[in-house]
C-alpha positions in Angstrom: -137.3 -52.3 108.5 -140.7 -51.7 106.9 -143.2 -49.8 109.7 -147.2 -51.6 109.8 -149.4 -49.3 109.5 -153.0 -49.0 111.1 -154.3 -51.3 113.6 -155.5 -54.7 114.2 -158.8 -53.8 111.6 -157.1 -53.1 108.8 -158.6 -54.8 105.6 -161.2 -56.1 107.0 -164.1 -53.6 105.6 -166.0 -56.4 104.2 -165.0 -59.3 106.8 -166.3 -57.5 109.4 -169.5 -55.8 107.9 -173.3 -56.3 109.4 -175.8 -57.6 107.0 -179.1 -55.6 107.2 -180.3 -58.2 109.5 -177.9 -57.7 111.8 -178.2 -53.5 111.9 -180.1 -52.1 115.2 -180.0 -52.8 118.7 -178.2 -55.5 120.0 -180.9 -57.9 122.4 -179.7 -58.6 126.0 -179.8 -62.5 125.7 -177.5 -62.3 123.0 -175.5 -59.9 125.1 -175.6 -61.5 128.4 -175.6 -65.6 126.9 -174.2 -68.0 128.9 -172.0 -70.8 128.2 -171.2 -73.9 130.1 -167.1 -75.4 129.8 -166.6 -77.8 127.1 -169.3 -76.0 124.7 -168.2 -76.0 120.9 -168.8 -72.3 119.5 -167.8 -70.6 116.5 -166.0 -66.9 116.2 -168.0 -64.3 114.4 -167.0 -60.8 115.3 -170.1 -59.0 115.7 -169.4 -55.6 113.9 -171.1 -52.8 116.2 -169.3 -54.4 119.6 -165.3 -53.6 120.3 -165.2 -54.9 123.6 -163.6 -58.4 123.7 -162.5 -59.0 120.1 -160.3 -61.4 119.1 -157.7 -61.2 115.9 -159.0 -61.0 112.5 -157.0 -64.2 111.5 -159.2 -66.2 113.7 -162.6 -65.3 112.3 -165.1 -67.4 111.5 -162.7 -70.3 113.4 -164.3 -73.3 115.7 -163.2 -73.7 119.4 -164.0 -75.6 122.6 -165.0 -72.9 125.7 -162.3 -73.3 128.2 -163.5 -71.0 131.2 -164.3 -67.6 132.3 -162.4 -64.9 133.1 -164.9 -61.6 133.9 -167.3 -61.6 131.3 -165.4 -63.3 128.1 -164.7 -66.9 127.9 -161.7 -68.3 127.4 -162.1 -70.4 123.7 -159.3 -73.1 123.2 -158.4 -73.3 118.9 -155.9 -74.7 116.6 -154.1 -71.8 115.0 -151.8 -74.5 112.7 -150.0 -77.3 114.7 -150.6 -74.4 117.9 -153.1 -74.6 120.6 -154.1 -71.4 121.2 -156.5 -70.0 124.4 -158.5 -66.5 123.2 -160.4 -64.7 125.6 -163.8 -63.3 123.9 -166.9 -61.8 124.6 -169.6 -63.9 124.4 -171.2 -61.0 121.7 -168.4 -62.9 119.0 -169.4 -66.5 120.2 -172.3 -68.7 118.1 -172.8 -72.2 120.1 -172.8 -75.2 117.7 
């Protein structure tokens, strides 16, 4: 049996670059955003935050905010014929 090697980031250099738009601080009201259950929201992994990442696969994916549990919200996708129930920092999250 062939051994992975790395971690969960591997290959994703360009997938999970910041644009020059996106370089420099991070503002609290992105950090701290709120969202309300039943919300649609995208997944974008912000690049400079590793707390509460989700999977590479499901980048730039669309799911329905299911809860809260801490500070990340639970976010309800389709992964195939799955429902599947991510928990994610708000910092990854775009509302629709």
């Amino acid at each position: 049996m062939v051994k992975r090697l790395g971690s969960r980031q591997r290959k994703t250099r360009h997938k999970f670059r910041a644009t020059t738009r996106e370089k420099g601080k991070i503002s609290l009201a992105e950090y701290f955003k709120e969202l309300q259950q039943g919300d649609l929201v995208n997944l974008a992994i912000h690049p400079n935050v590793f707390k509460g990442r989700f999977y590479r696969r499901f980048h730039g994916k669309s799911g329905i905010v299911n809860g809260k549990k801490g500070r990340c919200y639970g976010v309800q996708i389709k992964d195939g014929e799955k429902q599947k129930l991510l928990y994610v920092h708000p910092i990854h999250l775009r509302k629709q």
